[in-house]
C-alpha positions as CSV (number, residue, x, y, z in Angstrom):
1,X,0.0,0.0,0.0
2,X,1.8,3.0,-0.8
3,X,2.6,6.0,1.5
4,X,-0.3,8.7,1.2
5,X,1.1,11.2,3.5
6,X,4.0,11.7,6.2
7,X,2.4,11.4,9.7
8,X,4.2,13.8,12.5
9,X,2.0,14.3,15.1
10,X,2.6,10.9,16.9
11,X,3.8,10.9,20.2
12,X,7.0,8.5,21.1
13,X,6.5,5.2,23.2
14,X,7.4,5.7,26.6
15,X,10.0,3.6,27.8
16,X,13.9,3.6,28.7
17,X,13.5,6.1,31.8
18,X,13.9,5.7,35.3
19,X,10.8,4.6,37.5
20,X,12.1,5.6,40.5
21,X,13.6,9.0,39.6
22,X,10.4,10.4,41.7
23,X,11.0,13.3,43.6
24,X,8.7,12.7,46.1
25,X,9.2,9.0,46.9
26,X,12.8,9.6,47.0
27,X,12.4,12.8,49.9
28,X,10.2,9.8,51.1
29,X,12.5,6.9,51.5
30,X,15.5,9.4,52.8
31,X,12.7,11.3,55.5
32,X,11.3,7.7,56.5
33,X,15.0,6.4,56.8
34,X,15.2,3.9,53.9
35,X,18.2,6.4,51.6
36,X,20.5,3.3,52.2
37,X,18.0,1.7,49.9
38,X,18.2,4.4,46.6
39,X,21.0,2.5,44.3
40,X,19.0,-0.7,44.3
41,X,15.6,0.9,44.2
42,X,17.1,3.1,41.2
43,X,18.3,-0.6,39.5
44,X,14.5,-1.6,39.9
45,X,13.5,1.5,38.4
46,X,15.3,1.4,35.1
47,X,13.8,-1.9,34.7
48,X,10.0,-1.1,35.2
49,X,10.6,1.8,32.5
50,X,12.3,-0.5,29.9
51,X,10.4,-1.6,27.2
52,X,11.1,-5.4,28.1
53,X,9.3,-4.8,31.4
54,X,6.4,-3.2,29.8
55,X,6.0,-6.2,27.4
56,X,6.2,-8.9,30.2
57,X,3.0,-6.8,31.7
58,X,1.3,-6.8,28.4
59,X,1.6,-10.3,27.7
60,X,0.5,-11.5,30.8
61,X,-2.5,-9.9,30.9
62,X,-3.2,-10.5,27.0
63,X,-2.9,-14.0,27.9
64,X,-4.2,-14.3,31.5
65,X,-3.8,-17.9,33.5
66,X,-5.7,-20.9,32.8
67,X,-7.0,-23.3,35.3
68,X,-6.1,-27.7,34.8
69,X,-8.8,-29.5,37.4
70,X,-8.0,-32.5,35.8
71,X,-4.7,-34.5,34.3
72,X,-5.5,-36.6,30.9
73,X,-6.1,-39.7,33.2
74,X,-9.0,-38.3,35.0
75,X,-6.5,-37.3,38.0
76,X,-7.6,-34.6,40.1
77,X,-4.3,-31.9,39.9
78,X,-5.9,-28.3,40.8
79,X,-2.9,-26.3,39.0
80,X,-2.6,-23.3,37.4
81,X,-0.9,-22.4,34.3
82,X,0.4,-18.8,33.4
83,X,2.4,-17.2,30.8
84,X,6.2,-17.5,31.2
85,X,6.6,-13.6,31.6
86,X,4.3,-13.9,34.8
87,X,7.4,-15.6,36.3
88,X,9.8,-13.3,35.0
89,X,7.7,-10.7,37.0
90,X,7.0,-12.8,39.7
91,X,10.8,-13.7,40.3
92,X,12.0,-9.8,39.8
93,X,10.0,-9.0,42.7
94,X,10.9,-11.9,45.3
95,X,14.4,-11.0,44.4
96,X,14.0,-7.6,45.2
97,X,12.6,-8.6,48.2
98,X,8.7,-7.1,47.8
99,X,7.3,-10.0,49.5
100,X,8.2,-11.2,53.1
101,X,11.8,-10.0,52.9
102,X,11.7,-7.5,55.3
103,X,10.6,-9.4,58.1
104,X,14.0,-11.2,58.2
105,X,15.9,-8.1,57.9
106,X,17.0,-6.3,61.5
107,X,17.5,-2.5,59.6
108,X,16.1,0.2,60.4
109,X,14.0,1.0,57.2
110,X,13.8,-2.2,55.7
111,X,9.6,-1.9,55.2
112,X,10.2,1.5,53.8
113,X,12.6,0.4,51.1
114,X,10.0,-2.3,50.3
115,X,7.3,-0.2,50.2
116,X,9.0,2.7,47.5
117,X,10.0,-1.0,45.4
118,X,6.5,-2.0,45.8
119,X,5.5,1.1,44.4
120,X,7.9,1.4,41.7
121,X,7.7,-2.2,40.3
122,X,3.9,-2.4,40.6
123,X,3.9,0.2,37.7
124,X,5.0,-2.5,35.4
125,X,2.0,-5.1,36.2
126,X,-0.4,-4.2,39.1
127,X,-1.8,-8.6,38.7
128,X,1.5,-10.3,40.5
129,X,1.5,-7.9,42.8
130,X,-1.7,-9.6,45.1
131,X,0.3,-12.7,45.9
132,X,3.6,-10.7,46.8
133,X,1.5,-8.9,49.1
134,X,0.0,-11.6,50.5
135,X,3.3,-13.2,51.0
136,X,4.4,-10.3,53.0
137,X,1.2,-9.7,54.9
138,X,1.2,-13.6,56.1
139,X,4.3,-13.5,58.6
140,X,2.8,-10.9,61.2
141,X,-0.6,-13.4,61.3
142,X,1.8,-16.6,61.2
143,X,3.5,-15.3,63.9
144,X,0.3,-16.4,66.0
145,X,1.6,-20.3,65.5
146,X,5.8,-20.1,66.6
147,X,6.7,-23.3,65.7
148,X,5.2,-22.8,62.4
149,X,6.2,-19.6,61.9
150,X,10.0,-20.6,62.9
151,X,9.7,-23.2,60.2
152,X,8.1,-21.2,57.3
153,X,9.2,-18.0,57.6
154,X,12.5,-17.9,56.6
155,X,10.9,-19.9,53.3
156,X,8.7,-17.3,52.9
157,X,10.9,-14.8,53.1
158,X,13.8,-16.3,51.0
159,X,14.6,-14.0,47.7
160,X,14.5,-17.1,45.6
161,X,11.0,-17.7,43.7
162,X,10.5,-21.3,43.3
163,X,7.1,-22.1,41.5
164,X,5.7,-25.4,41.3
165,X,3.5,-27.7,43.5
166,X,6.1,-29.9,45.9
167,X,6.1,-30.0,49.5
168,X,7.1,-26.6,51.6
169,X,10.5,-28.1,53.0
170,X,11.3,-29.0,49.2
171,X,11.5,-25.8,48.2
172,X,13.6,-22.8,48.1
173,X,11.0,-20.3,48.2
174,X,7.4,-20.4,49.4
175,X,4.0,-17.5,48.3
176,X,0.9,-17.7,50.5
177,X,-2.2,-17.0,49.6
178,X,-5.9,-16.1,51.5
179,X,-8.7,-17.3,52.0
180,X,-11.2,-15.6,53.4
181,X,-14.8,-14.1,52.1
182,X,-17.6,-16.8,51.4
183,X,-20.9,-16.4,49.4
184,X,-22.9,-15.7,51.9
185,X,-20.9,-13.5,53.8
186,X,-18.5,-11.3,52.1
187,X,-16.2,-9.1,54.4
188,X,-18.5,-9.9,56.9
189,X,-16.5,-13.1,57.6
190,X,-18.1,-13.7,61.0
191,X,-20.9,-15.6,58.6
192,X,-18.4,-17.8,57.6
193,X,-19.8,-21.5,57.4
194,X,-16.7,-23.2,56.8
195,X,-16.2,-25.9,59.3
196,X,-12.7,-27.5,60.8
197,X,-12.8,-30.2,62.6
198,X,-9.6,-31.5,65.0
199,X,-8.5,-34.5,63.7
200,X,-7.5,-35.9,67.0
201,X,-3.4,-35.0,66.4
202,X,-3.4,-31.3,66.7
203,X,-4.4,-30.8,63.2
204,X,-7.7,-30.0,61.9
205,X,-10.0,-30.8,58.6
206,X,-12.0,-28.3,56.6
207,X,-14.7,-28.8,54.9
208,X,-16.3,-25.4,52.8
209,X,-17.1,-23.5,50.5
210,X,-14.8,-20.2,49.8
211,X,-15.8,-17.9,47.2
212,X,-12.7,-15.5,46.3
213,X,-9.2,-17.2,47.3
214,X,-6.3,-14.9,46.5
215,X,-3.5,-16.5,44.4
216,X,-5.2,-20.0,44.3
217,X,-1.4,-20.8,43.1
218,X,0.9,-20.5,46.2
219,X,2.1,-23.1,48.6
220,X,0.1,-22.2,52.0
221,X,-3.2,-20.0,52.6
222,X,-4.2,-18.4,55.8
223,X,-7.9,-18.6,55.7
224,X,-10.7,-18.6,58.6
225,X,-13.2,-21.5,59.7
226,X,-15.4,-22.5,62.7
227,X,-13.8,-24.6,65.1
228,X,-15.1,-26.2,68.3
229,X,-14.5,-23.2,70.2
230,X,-15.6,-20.3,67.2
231,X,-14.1,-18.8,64.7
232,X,-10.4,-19.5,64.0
233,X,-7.5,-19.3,61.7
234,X,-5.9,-22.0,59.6
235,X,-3.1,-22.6,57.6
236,X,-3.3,-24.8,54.9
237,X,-0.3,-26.0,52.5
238,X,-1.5,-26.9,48.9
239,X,0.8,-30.0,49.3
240,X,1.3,-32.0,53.1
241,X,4.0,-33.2,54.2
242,X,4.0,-36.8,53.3
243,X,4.4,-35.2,49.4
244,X,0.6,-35.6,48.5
245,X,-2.2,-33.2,47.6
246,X,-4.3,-31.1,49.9
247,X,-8.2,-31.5,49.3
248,X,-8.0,-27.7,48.1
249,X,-9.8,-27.9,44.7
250,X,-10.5,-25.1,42.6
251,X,-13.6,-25.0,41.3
252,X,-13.5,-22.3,38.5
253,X,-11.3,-18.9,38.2
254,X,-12.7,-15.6,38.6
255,X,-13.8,-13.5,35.5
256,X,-13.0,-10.5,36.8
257,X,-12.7,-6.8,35.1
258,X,-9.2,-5.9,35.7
259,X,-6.5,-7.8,37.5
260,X,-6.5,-10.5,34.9
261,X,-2.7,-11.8,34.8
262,X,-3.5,-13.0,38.8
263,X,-5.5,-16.1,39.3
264,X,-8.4,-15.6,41.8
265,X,-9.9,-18.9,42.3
266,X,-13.7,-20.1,43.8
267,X,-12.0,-23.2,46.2
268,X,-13.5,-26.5,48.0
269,X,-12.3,-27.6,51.2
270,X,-12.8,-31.1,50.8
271,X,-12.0,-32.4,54.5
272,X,-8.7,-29.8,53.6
273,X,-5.3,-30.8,56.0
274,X,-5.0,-27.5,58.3
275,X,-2.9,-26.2,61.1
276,X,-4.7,-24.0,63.9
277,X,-2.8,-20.8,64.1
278,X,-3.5,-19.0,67.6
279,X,-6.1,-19.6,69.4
280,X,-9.8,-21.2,68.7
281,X,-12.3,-18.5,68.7
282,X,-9.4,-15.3,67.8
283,X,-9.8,-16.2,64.0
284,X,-10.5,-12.2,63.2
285,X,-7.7,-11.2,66.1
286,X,-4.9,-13.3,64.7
287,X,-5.6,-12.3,61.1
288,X,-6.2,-9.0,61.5
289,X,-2.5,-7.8,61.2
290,X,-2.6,-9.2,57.5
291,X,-5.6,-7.4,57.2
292,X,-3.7,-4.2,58.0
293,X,-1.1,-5.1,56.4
294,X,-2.6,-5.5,52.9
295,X,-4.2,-2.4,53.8
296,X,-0.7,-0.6,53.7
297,X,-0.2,-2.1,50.1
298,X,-3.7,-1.4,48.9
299,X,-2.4,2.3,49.3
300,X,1.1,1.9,47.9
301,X,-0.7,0.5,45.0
302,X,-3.2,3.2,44.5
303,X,-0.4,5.2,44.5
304,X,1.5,3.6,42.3
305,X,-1.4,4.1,39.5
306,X,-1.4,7.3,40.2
307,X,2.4,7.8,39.2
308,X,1.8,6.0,35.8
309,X,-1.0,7.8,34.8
310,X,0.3,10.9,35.5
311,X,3.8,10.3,34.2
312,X,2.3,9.0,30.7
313,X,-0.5,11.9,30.9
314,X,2.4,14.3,31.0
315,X,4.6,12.4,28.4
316,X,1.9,12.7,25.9
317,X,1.3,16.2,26.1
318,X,4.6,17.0,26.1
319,X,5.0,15.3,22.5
320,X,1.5,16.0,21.1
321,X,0.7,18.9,19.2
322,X,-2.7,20.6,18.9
323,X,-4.1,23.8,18.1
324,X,-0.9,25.3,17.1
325,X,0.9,24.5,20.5
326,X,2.2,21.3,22.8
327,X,-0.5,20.1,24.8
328,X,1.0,20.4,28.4
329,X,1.5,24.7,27.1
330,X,-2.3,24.5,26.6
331,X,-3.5,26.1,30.4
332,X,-6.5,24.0,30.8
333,X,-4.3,20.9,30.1
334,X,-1.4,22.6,32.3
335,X,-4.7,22.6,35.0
336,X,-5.7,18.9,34.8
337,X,-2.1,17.4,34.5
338,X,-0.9,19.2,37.4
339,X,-3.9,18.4,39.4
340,X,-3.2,14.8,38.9
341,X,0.3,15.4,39.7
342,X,-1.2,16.9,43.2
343,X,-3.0,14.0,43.8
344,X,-0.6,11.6,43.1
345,X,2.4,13.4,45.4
346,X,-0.2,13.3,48.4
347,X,-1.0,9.6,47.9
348,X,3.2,9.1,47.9
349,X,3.8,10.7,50.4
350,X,1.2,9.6,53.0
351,X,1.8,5.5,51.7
352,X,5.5,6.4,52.6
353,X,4.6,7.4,56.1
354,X,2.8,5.0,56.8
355,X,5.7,2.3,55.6
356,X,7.4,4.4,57.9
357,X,5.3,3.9,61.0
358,X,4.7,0.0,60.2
359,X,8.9,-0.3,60.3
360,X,8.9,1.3,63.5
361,X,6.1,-0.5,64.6
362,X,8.0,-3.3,63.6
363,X,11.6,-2.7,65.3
364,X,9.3,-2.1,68.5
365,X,8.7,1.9,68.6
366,X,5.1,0.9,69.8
367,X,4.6,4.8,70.0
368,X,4.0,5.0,66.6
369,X,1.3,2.0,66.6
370,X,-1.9,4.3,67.2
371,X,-1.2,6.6,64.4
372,X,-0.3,3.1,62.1
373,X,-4.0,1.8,63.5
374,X,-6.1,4.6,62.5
375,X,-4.5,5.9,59.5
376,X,-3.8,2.5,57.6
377,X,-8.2,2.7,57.4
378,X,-8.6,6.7,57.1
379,X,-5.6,6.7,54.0
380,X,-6.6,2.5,52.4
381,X,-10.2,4.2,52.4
382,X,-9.3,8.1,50.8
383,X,-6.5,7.3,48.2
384,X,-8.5,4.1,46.8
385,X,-11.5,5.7,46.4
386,X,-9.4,8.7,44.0
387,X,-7.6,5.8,42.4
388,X,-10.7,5.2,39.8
389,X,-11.4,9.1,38.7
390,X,-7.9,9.6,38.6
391,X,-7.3,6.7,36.5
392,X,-10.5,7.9,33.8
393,X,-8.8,11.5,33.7
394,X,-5.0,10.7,32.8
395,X,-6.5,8.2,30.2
396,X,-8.5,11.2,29.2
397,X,-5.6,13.0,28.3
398,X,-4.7,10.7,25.7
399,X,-7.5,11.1,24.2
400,X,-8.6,8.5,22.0
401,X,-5.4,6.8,22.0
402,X,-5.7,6.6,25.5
403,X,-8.9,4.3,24.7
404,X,-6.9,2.1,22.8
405,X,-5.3,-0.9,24.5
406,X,-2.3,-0.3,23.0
407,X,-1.9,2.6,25.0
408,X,-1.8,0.5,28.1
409,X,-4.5,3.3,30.3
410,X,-7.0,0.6,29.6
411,X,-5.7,-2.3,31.7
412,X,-4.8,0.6,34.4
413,X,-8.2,2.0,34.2
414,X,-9.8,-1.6,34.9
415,X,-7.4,-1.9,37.7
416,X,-7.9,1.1,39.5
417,X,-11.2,0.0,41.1
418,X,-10.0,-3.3,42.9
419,X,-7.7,-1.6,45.9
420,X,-10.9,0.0,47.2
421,X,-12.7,-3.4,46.9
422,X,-9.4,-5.5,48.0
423,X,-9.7,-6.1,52.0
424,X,-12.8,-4.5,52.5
425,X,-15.0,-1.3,50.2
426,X,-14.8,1.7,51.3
427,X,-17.7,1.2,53.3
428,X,-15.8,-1.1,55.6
429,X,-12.3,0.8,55.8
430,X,-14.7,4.2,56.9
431,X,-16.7,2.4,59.5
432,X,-13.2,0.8,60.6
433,X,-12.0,3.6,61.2
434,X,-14.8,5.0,63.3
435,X,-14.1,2.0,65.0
436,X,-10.6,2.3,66.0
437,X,-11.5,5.8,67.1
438,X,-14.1,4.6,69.5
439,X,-12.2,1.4,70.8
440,X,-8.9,3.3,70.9
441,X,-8.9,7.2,71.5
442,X,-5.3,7.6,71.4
443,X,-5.9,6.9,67.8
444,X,-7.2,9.8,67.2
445,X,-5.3,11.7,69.9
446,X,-2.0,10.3,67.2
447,X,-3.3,11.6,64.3
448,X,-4.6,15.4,65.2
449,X,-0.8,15.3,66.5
450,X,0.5,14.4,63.0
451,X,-1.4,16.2,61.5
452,X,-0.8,19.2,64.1
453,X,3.0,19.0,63.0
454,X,2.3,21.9,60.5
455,X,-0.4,23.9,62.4
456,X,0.2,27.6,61.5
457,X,2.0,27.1,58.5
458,X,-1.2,27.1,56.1
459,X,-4.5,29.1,56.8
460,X,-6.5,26.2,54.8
461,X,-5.2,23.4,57.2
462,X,-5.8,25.0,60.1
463,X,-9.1,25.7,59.6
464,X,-9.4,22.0,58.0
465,X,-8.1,20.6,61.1
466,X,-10.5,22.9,63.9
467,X,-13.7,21.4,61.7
468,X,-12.3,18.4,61.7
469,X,-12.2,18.9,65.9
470,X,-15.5,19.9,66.0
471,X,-16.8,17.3,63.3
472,X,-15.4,14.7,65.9
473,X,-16.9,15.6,68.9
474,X,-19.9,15.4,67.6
475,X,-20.9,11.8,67.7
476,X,-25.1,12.3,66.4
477,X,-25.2,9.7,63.1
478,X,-21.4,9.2,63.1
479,X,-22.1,6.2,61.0
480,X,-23.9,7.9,58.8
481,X,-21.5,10.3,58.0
482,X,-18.3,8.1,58.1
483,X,-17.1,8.8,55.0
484,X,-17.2,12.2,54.8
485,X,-15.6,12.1,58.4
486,X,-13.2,9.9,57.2
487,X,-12.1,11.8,54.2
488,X,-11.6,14.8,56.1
489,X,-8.9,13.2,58.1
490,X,-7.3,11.6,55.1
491,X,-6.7,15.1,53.8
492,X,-5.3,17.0,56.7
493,X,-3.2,14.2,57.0
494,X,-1.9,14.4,53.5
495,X,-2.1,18.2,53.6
496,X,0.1,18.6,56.8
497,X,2.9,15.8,55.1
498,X,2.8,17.9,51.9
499,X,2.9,21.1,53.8
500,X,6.0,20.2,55.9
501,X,8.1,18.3,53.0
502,X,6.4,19.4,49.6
503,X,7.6,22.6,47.7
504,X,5.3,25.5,48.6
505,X,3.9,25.3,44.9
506,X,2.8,21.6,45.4
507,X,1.3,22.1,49.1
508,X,-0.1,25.3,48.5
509,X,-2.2,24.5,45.4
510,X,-3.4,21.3,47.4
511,X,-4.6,23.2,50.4
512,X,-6.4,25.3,48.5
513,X,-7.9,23.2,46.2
514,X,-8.1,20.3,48.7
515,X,-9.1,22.1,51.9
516,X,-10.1,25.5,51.0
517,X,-12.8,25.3,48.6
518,X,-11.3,26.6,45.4
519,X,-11.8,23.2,43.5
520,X,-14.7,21.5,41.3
521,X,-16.0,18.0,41.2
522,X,-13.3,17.2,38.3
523,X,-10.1,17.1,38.1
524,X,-8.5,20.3,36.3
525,X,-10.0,22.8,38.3
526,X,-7.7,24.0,40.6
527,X,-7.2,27.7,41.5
528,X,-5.7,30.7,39.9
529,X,-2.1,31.3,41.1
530,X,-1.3,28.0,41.4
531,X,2.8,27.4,39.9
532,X,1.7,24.3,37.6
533,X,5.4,24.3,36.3
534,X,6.5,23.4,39.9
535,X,4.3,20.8,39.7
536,X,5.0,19.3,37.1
537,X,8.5,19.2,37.1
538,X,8.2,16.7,39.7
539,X,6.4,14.3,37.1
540,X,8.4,14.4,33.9
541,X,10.3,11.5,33.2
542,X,14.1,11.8,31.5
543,X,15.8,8.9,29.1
544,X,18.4,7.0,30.8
């Protein structure tokens, strides 16, 4: 077909720059004391903006797993197969140490390093991620059974990925999964039906039904069942020790709308091989640190969206040319792309905090553990529900192309929705957080002190944070109104961070947009005034 005319309007494929050369996650990682951590997190970096990277997250989802019940004999095997790249990503990130890795280290930092490689890597494919955090969410619940914990942990948190169905002390490396929500009860998993039944030895065997497993693939699940003496929590290895199969089997993969490299699996205990971690009855207690855990990661991911859609939003109107001018010179574009960049620096910099607090929770700095309590729910709740509409308005910005799957803002679109959903809606992380404040008032007490960190320093904060007093000490349909309460304190929080260790440009236009009024229901509406080119210096990306 012959040429019919020269095309010059077309704006390069982003790859070959640094992920992590991100001004505010690296002020992060040196102010949460991870800076030891830069050269390696820089290596990641270059690798989730090559092109190879970007084609391992393509492919995987282009050509998402594929569940074998069955052998050619008629055996029963319960495996999963997935594209080779899914490995390739799965391995980078155990290497790296994203999953459990940090437990075993005794550095100062270590869960903040993890967190900024979290962030960075989960740019490339936001699918592997679930079972990576699931692997590092497990130890603190695991912990609950010491003998199994002294056993399994260092396996789980070994930097070699070893896939492939064999017995735990077989293998170099272990993933674990959960299993929690049922049909009839969702994330209320008190209505859980699943039974376990001691088996006389100090093991039990469950029998159920569970209806959204994470990561049906790993080697051992923490999941939840009634025992004898209530609600408890289990874990079960896909293989037992004497080499043979668990009575795990899958019943069908989830269709689901985004997420689609990651298998999440519908699952039958049939009279399922388990090991009672802590005590019978303190099923919710004993898992409720991997609940907050995950909670940390369903923020580092929302966050980590954020960065790629503003970082390609701004590559493409740097490149693309209309109405006589670049794009990102047009003002209202200047508007929109520095509001996401806004948005994005806030959700960094909070989800690097609170890496922060859970490593000093960690090394045993317990003062740090009400703030961590509280704010995990107020932030998992705040920056997953902006994850969606920011997601809609940097594809936006490509315009059609950005409605193209080629573009790659599709599969991040259809992601964006699932860290608000993942460990509870938004429903649950608001009324959690209501919760913490009533069961534990130094909660509360923690975060008007963070938060209280840059009183005086911005007129729209400090009146933010007296409403926020006086929204809070009145308790008449607190239920009702727990989101709005809920979001309120996600913002001071994010506004006194920015305020203390954001450039006055970037903290000032989020005040006032945030906080003081001077914003519209969209993105691209911030005020007058506001120094968009300081903004958006902070989210251009440079070759390497």
């Amino acid at each position: 077909m012959p040429q019919t005319h020269e095309v010059t309007n077309q704006v390069p494929p982003h790859h070959g720059y640094d992920a992590a050369a991100d001004p505010a996650l690296l002020e992060a990682l040196t102010r949460e004391g991870a800076a030891w951590a830069a050269p390696e997190l820089h290596d990641l970096g270059v690798l989730a903006g090559s092109e190879r990277a970007a084609d391992w997250g393509r492919l995987v989802n282009e050509h998402p797993p594929v569940l074998r019940t069955h052998d050619r004999y008629g055996h029963r095997v319960d495996e999963v197969e997935f594209h080779p790249y899914w490995h390739e990503l799965m391995g980078t990130a155990v290497s790296h140490g994203l999953h459990a890795a940090p437990w075993a280290q005794d550095r100062p930092g270590a869960h903040v390093a993890r967190a900024a490689k979290f962030l960075v890597w989960g740019q490339v494919e936001a699918g592997h991620s679930c079972p990576i955090s699931m692997t590092y969410a497990a130890v603190p619940a695991l912990r609950a059974a010491p003998e199994l914990a002294g056993w399994l942990e260092p396996l789980l948190a070994s930097r070699t990925y070893d896939f492939g169905l064999r017995r735990p002390d077989r293998k170099r490396g272990l993933i674990a999964g959960m299993s929690m929500t049922e049909k009839q009860g969702g994330s209320d998993v008190r209505a859980n039906t699943t039974t376990a039944t001691p088996a006389g030895d100090g093991t039990y065997r469950l029998t159920g039904h569970k209806w959204f497993t994470s990561a049906p693939m790993s080697d051992v699940f923490l999941t939840l069942a009634q025992a004898p003496g209530g609600l408890s929590c289990f874990l079960l290895p896909r293989v037992l020790p004497d080499g043979t199969r668990n009575r795990l089997l899958l019943q069908r993969l989830k269709d689901k709308l985004g997420n689609r490299s990651n298998a999440s699996a519908e699952i039958e205990y049939d009279g399922a091989f388990g090991w009672l971690v802590g005590e019978e009855g303190r099923g919710v207690a004993t898992i409720i640190e991997m609940v907050n855990m995950t909670r940390l990661d369903c923020v580092l991911g929302g966050a980590s969206g954020m960065r790629l859609g503003v970082i390609r939003a701004v590559h493409h109107a740097t490149h693309r040319r209309a109405f006589g001018k670049a794009l990102i010179d047009q003002p209202l574009m200047r508007n929109v792309l520095a509001d996401l960049a806004l948005e994005s620096e806030a959700a960094t910099a909070v989800a690097l905090r609170l890496a922060g607090a859970t490593d000093r929770v960690a090394q045993g700095q317990r003062d740090e553990a009400p703030l961590r309590r509280l704010a995990l729910a107020v932030t998992k709740y705040w920056v997953c529900k902006r994850a969606p509409a920011h997601a809609a308005e940097a594809l936006e910005c490509l315009g059609g192309n950005g409605y193209i799957e080629d573009s790659g803002m599709p599969r991040l679109y259809r992601e964006a929705p699932l860290s608000s959903i993942w460990e509870g809606s938004g429903n649950v992380a608001a009324l959690d957080s209501l919760r913490a404040m009533a069961k534990q008032p130094e909660t509360v007490e923690a975060l008007f002190a963070e938060a209280g960190l840059a009183a005086g320093a911005d007129r729209h904060l400090d009146a933010a944070l007296a409403a926020l007093h006086k929204q809070l000490a009145d308790p008449a349909e607190a239920e009702y109104r727990a989101r709005q309460i809920t979001e309120n304190m996600a913002l001071v929080l994010q506004a006194s961070l920015l305020v203390r260790h954001a450039p006055a440009a970037v903290a000032d236009a989020f005040c006032a947009s945030r906080l003081g009024g001077e914003h519209g229901g969209a993105y691209g509406t911030l005020p007058t005034g506001v120094d968009t080119g300081a903004v958006l210096a902070r989210v251009r990306t440079t070759a390497v």
